[in-house]
C-alpha positions, 0 to 999 in steps of 0.5 A: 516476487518474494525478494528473499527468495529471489536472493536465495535463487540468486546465490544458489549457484550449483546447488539446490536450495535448503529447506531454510531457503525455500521456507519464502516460497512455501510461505508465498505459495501458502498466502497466495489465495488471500493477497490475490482475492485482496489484490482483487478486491483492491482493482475492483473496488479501489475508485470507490474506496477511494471516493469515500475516503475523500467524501469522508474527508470533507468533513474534516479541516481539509475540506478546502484541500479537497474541493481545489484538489480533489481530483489529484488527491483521487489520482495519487490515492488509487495510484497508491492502491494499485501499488499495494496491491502489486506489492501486496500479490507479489509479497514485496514490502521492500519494493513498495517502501524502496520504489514507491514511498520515499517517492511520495514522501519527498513529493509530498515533502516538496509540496508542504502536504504531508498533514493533509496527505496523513489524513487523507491515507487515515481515512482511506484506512478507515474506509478499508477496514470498513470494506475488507475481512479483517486479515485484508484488511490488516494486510492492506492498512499495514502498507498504508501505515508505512506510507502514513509514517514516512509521512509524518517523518517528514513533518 
């Protein structure tokens, strides 16, 4: 859940918390219907979005990278929108930059993939915002950018 909450709960210690200190949980509370029909969307639909945005990346200069590792380049892009997802109902940005995006980006370093990894998230974005309502979509693609820019860090 909300990391700024947890904290709050955490040093709370005999006493109850202020209005400040519960202003995360109000906020989680309040968003909650639209991170779930987004984290929703997201388990339902992922493999296909995920298909598309390799389909549509066939008709770039990584369409060579895609026909030798399609298949993982589909493991690793659902495996990322699982995360989001998880990251996205929980409300927990830090845990996804901390737990998940510097790991991918020192493997995708590892590799020497990071340009062929920026455009394929790019046109997993473009397939959401095709696919989701605008504020998802938004919400969703945000994940992705961080993702997009470590990435590009490592370049």
């Amino acid at each position: 859940m909300n990391t700024a909450l947890i904290e709050s709960i955490k040093q709370s210690d005999g006493r109850y918390l202020s209005d400040a200190e519960l202003r995360p949980l109000a906020q989680f509370v309040a968003s909650f219907d639209s991170r779930y029909a987004t984290y929703t969307y997201l388990k339902d639909n992922g493999e296909t979005l995920v298909l598309n945005a390799l389909r549509r990346l066939m008709s770039t200069q990584h369409r060579q990278v895609v026909q030798e590792h399609g298949s993982k380049c589909q493991r690793d892009m659902t495996y990322t929108l699982e995360c989001i997802a998880k990251a996205i109902l929980l409300d927990d940005p830090s845990g996804f930059m901390e737990e998940y995006v510097v790991w991918m980006q020192n493997i995708t370093r590892a590799l020497h993939k990071e340009s062929s990894a920026i455009d394929s998230y790019r046109s997993l974005q473009t397939e959401l915002t095709d696919a989701l309502a605008p504020e998802a979509a938004q919400l969703v693609n945000g994940y992705l950018e961080k993702l997009v820019t470590a990435f590009a860090d490592g370049m």
